[in-house]
C-alpha positions in Angstrom: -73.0 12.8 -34.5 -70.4 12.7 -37.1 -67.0 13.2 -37.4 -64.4 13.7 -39.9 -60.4 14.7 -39.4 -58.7 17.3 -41.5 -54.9 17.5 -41.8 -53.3 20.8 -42.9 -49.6 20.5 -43.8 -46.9 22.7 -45.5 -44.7 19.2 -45.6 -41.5 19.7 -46.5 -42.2 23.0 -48.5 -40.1 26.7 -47.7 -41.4 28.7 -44.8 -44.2 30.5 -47.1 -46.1 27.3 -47.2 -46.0 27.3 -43.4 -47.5 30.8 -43.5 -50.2 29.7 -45.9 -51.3 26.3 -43.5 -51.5 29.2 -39.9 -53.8 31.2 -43.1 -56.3 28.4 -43.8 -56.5 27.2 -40.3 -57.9 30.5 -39.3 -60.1 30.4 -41.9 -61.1 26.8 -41.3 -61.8 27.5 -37.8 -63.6 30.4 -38.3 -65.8 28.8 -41.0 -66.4 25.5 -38.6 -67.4 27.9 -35.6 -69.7 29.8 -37.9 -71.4 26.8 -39.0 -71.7 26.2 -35.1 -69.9 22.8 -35.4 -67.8 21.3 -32.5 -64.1 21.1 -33.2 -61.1 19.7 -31.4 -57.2 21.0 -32.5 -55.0 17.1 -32.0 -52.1 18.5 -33.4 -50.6 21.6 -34.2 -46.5 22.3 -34.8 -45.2 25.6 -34.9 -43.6 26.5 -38.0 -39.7 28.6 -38.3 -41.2 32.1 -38.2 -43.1 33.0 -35.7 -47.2 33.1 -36.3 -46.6 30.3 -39.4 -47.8 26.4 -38.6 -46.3 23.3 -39.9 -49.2 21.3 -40.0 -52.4 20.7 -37.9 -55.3 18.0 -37.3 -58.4 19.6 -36.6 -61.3 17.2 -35.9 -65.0 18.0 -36.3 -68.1 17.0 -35.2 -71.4 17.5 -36.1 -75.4 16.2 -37.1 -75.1 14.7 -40.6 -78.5 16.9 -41.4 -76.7 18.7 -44.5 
C-alpha cells in the first residue's frame, strides 16, 4: 500500500484564502472517499471565521494499481 501526504494551506493570505483551503478539503475528501481510498486528517487549524481552515494534512493510502 502506498501513501502520499497532501498539505492544504491559505499561509499567510486574507481570510478568503482560508475559505477557499475548508472548499478544497471537502472536495479532496469527497473525491478520496469516492475513489474508496483510506485517508487520515494529521492536522487541521481552524481559520478566523467560522467554517474557513487554515491549513490541513490529509494523508492517503492506497494499492498503486492506477
Amino acid at each position: 500500500m502506498k501513501t502520499k501526504t497532501i498539505q492544504i494551506t491559505a499561509g499567510s493570505g486574507p481570510a478568503e484564502c482560508n475559505w477557499v483551503v475548508a472548499k478544497v478539503l471537502k472536495v479532496l475528501l469527497k473525491e478520496v472517499t469516492n475513489e474508496k481510498l483510506n485517508y487520515t486528517l494529521l492536522h487541521q487549524e481552524k481559520g478566523q471565521e467560522n467554517g474557513t481552515v487554515r491549513s490541513a494534512t490529509v494523508q492517503l493510502a492506497g494499492d498503486d494499481k492506477r
